[in-house]
N, C-alpha and C positions, 0 to 999 in steps of 0.2 A: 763725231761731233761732241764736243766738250761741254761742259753745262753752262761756260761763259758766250760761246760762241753761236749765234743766234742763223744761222746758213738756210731755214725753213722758208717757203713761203711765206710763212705768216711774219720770221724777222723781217725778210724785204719789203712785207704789206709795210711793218713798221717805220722803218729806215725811209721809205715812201719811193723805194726802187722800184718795186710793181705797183699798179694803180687799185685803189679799191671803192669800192661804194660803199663811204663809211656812215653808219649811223648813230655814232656816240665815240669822243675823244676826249681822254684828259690826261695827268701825265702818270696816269698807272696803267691803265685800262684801254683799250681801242675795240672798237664793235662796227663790222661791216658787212653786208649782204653777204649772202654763200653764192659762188659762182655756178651754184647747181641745185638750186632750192629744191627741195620737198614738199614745198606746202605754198599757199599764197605770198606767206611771209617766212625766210630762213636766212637767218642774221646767226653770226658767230661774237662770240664773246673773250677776248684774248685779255691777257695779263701783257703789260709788257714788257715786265720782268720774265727771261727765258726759265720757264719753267716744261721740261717736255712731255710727262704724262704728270693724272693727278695721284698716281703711285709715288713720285718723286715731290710731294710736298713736304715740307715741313710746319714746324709749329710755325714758324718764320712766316710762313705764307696765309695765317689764320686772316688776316687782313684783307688782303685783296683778294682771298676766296669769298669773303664775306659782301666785298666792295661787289665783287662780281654777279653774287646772287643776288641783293639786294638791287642793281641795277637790270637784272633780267626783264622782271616787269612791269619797272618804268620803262624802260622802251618798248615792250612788247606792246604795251598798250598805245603810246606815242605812234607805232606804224600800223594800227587799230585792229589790232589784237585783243578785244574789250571783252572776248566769253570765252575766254582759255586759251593755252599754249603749253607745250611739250617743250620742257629742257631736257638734253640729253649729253653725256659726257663720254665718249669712247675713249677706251684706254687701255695704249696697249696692246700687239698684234692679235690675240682673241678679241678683245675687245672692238678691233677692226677701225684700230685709230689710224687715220691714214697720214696725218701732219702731225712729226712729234715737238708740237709745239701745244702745251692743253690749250683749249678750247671748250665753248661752251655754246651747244647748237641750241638755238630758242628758235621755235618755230610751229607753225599752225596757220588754220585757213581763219577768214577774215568772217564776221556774222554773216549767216542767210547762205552762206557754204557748207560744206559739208564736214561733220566731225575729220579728227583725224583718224586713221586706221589703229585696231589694236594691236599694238609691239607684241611681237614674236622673236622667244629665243633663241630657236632655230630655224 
């Protein structure tokens, strides 16, 4: 796969060949449910510029990485995520990225639920 040619999941979510349940679009950025959530709430966070890990950024990309965090939690809170949320970025076959398209997992349980678990490195 080329670093023009976008063939992942996440391009066709883009392209809108696969369907998604999107929760934020504009013409950089696209945010949709994870089709396997971990928590009450688990939205992914995409560029739609192909970028495939966050190893392969550039200065180039200081922008929509910034667009990206800065937009984590406005929505987090918008899907009432109001007393925290876990971002996480996998990357990478260690890192146990499974779509090398980066991404950005925001996610957590909703108030009067339960925290989330503490992240283990092994």
């Amino acid at each position: 796969q080329s670093m023009t040619t976008n063939d992942t999941i996440f391009g066709k979510i883009i392209r809108g060949e696969i369907p998604s349940k999107k929760v934020y679009e504009d013409d950089d950025v696209l945010a949709f449910h994870d089709i396997h959530p971990v928590a009450d709430v688990h939205f992914l966070l995409i560029p739609k510029k192909y970028i495939p890990t966050l190893a392969d950024t550039t200065a180039e990309d200081i922008a929509i990485l910034g667009k990206m965090l800065h937009l984590a939690p406005i929505l987090a809170r918008e899907q009432g995520l109001t007393d925290g949320f876990r971002t996480a970025i996998n990357t990478g076959r260690m890192g146990r990225q499974d779509v090398y398209h980066l991404h950005i997992h925001v996610f957590g349980n909703k108030p009067g639920g339960e925290p989330l678990k503490v992240m283990l490195g092994k």
